[in-house]
C-alpha positions in Angstrom: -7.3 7.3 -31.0 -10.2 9.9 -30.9 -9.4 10.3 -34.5 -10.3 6.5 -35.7 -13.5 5.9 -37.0 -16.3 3.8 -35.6 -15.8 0.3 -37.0 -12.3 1.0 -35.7 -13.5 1.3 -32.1 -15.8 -1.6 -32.6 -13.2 -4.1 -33.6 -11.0 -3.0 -30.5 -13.6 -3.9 -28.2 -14.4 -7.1 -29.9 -10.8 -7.3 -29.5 -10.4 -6.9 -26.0 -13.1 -8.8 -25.4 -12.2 -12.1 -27.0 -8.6 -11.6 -24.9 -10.4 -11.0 -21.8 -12.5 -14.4 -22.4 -9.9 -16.4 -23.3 -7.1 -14.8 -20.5 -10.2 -14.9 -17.5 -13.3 -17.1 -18.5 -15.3 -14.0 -18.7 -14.9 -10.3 -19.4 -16.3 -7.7 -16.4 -19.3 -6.9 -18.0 -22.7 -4.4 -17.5 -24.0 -5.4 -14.6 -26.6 -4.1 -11.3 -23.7 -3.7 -9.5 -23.5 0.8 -9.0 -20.4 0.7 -6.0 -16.9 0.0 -5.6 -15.1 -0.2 -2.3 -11.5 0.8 -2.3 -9.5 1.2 0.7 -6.4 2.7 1.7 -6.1 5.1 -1.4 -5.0 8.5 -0.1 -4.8 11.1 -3.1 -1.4 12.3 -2.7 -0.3 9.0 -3.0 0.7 7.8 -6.6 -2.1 10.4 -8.2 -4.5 8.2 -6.6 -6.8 11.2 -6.5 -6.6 11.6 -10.3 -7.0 8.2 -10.7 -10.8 7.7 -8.6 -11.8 11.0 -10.6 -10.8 9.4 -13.8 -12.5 6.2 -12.8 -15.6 8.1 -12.0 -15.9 10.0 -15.0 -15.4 6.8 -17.1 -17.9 5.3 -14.9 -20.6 7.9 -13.4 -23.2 4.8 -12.4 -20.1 4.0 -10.5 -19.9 5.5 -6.7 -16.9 4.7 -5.1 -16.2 4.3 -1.3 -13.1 5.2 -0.1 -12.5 3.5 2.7 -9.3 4.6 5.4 -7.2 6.4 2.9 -4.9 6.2 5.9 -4.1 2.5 6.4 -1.4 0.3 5.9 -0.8 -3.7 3.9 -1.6 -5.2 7.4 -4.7 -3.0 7.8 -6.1 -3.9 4.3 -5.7 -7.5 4.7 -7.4 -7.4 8.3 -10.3 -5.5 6.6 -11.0 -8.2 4.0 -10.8 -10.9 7.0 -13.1 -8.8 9.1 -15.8 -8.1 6.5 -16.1 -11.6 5.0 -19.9 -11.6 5.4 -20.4 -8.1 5.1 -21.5 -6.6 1.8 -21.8 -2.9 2.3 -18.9 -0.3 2.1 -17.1 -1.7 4.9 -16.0 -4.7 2.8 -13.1 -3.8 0.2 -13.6 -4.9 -3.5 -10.1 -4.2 -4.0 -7.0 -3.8 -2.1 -3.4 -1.9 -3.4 -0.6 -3.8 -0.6 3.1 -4.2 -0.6 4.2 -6.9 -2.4 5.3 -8.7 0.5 1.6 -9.2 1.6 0.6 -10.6 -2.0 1.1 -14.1 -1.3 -0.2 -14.7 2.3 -3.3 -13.3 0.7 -3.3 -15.9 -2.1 -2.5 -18.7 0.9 -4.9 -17.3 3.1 -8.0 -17.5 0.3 -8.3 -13.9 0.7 -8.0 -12.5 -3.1 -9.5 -14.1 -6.3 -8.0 -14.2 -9.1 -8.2 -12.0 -12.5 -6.1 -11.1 -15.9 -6.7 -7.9 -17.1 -6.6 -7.7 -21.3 -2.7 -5.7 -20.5 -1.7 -9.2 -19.2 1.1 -9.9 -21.4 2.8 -6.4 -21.2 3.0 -6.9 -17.2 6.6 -8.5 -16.7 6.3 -12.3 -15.3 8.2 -11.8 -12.1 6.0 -9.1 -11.1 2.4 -11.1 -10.9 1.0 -14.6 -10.0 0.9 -17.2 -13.4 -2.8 -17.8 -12.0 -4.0 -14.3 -11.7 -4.4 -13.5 -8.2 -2.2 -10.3 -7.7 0.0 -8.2 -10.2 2.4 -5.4 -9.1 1.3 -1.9 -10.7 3.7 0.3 -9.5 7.2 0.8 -7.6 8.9 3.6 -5.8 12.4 4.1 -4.2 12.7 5.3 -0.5 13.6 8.3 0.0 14.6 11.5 2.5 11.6 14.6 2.3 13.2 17.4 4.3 11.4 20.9 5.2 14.6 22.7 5.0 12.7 25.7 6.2 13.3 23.9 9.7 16.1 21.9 8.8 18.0 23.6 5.9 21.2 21.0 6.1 19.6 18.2 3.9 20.9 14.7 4.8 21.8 12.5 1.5 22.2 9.5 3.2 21.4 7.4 5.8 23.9 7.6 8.5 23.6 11.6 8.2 19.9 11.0 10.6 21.6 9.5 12.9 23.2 13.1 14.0 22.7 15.2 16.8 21.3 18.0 13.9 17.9 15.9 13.7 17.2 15.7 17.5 13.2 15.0 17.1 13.1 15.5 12.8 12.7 11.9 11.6 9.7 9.8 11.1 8.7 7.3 8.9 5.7 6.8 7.1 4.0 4.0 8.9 4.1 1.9 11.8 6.7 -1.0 11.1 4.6 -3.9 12.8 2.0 -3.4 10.2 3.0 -1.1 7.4 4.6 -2.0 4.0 6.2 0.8 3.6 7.3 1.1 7.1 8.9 -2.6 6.9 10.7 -2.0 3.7 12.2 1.4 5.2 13.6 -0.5 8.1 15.2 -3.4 5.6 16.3 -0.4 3.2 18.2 1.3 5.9 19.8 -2.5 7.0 21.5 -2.1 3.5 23.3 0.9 4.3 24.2 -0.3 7.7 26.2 -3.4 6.7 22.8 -5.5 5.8 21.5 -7.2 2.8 18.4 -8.1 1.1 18.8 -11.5 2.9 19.5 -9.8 6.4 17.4 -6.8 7.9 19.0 -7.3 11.3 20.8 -4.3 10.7 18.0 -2.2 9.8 16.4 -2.9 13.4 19.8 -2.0 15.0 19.9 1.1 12.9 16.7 2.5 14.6 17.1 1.4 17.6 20.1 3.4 17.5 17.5 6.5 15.6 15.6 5.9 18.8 17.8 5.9 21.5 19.5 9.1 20.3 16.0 11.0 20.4 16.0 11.3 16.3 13.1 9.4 15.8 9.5 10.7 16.0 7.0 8.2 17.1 4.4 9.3 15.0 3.4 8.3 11.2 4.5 10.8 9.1 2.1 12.4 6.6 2.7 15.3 4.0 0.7 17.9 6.5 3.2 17.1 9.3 6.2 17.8 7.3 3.9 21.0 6.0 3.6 22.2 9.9 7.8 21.0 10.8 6.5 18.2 13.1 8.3 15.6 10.9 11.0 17.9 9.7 11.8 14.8 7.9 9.9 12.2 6.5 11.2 8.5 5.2 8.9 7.9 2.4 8.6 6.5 -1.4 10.2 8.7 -3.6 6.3 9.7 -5.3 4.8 10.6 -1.9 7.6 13.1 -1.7 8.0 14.5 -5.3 3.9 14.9 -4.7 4.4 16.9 -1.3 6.8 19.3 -3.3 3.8 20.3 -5.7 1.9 20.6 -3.0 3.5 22.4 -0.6 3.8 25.2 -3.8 7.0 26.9 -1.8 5.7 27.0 1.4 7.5 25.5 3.3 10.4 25.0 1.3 11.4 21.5 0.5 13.5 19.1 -1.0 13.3 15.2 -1.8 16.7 13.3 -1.2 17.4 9.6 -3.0 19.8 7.9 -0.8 23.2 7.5 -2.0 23.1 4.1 -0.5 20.6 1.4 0.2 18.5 2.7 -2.6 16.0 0.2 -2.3 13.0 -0.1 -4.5 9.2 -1.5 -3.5 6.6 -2.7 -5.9 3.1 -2.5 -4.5 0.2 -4.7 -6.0 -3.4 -5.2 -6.7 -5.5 -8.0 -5.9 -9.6 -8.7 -6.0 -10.9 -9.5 -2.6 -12.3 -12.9 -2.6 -15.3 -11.5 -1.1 -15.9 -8.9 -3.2 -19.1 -7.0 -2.7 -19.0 -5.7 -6.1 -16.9 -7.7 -8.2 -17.8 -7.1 -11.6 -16.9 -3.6 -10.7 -13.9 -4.7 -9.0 -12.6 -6.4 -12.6 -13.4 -2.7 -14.4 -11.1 -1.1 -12.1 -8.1 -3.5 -12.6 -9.1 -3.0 -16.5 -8.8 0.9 -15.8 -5.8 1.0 -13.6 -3.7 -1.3 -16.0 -5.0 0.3 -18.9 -2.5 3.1 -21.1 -4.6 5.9 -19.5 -4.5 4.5 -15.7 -0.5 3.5 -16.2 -0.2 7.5 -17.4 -2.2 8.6 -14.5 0.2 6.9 -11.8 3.4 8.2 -13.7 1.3 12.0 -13.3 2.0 11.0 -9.6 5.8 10.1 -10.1 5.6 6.6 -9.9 6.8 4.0 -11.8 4.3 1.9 -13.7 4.5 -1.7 -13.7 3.8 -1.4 -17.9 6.4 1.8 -18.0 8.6 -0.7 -20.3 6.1 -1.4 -22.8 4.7 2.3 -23.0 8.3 3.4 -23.4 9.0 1.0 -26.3 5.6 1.9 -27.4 6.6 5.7 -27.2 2.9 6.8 -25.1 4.5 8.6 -22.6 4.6 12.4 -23.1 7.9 13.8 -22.5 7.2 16.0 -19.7 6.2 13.0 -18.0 9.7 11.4 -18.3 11.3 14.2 -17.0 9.4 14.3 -13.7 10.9 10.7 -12.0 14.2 11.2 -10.6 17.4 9.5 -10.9 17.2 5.7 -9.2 19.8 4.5 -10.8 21.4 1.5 -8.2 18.1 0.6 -6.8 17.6 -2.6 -5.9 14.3 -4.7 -6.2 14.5 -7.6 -3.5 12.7 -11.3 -4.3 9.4 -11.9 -2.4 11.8 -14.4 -0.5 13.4 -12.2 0.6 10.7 -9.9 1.5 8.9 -12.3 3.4 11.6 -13.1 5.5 12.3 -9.3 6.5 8.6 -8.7 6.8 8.7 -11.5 9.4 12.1 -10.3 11.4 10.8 -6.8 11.0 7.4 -7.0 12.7 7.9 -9.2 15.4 11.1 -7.8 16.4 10.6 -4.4 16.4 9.4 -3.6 19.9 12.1 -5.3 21.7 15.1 -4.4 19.3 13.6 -0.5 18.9 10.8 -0.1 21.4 9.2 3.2 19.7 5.6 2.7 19.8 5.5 4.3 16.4 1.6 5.8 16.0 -0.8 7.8 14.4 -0.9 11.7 14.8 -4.3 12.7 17.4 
């Protein structure tokens, strides 16, 4: 691209313009508007870090305000409830939740909605027909192990359940509120004689985990792993692959996909409906869905939601493809069935597992 002449550029904008008109009633334009609140962003997760340096270097009028890089779906959505009159960098433009969270938002009159000009090449069962969320990446669950404190590596499932990983296992979030900590209880109900239709298993499984004195009742972050608190952490497969890099040898680790109940979980983006900025709020959906934002999430090992049409398009450097791990077998469950998990999951969790499951002081 940097090698096309001017009148080149010019028609693409014009371009992308006229789509974004006719696709949203209005293209995000120049405006007074000089901050963006995101929230719950952390930079080890997905190249999130790359991604709000990217973004400000595109944009350097632009400050963004991360809020809680910490927090969970449940925390997000509370955040946009609780800051419905506020406009100052409390109140999150944007939001990045589990897709199980997408529609209760929509319901609820929590997001607005908005088609960024890569509309067409984001596949149909992965975003509302009106506009109001739109996945943008997925991961599979997976096993991050500190083998310098626990050098027998579980590959499955039913191997945490052993005696071996007394104390060791944590997952990343606390189920009652957390995507990912709800999709890693209805994940391990598929390897426990469950289904996408029935996470029952999935509670019994950690109850079991908790009983036995396996499971650690904290959240589960890179830096515990780092120290051996979590000698192993339950987490996408991207948060872990990222930890490796990280970690630089030291400890040594390894990242495990389950050979069974491979299950796969497709976050999404949405525009708060009370946006304090949301003209910036529409450029940061345009970055994020764009060929360079797509990119930056795969630098992070996850999958974009475009990865199909960058493959057929052939954008995707090489070195890039070799970097996600086999997945093969995942399986990508309905919003259904989702839903009907998230419900079981949250508000049966303290009397089927009872492990008050928190944050590290």
């Amino acid at each position: 691209m940097r090698t096309k002449n001017f009148a080149y550029h010019l028609l693409a904008l014009f371009v992308i313009a006229a789509t974004l008109l006719s696709a949203c009633g209005g293209a995000p334009a120049a405006s007074a508007e000089t901050e963006l609140n995101v929230i719950a962003l952390p930079h080890d997760w997905c190249n999130y870090g790359g991604v709000i340096d990217a973004f400000k270097a595109k944009y350097p009028n632009i400050t963004v305000n991360e809020l809680n890089p910490d927090a969970g779906s449940g925390d997000e959505i509370e955040a946009i409830k609780a800051n419905k009159e506020n406009k100052g960098p409390q109140a999150p433009d944007v939001i990045d939740v589990g897709f199980a969270f997408c529609e209760s938002s929509k319901a609820e009159g929590l997001i607005q909605p908005y088609k960024v000009s890569t509309w067409d090449s984001i596949p149909d069962d992965a975003k509302d027909p009106e506009g109001y969320w739109y996945g943008d990446y997925y991961g599979v669950l997976s096993f991050l192990v500190n083998t310098d404190v626990q050098p027998d590596v579980p590959q499955d499932w039913a191997d945490l359940l052993d005696p071996k990983y007394n104390g060791q296992v944590a997952m990343s979030g606390d189920p009652r509120t957390s995507n990912q900590a709800i999709q890693t209880v209805h994940a391990a109900a598929l390897a426990n004689g469950g289904s996408l239709d029935d996470a029952q298993p999935g509670l019994d499984y950690f109850a079991e985990m908790n009983t036995a004195g396996n499971l650690v009742p904290l959240i589960a972050n890179n830096g515990l792993v780092a120290t051996g608190e979590t000698a192993v952490r339950i987490t996408w497969d991207y948060n872990a692959l990222a930890a490796i890099d990280s970690f630089e040898g030291n400890p040594a680790a390894e990242v495990v996909i389950p050979a069974t109940g491979r299950f796969a979980g497709v976050y999404v983006q949405a525009i708060s409906a009370y946006a304090p900025h949301p003209e910036n709020a529409k450029l940061w959906m345009e970055f994020l869905y764009s060929d360079e934002g797509q990119l930056l999430w795969m630098e992070g090992y996850c999958h974009p939601i475009r990865e199909a049409d960058l493959r057929a398009r052939g954008v995707i450097p090489a070195e890039l493809l070799a970097k996600l791990p086999d997945v093969s077998g995942a399986v990508f469950p309905t919003l259904d069935q989702l839903n009907v998990a998230k419900e079981l999951i949250t508000t049966q969790w303290d009397s089927a597992v009872g492990a008050d499951v928190q944050a590290a002081p």
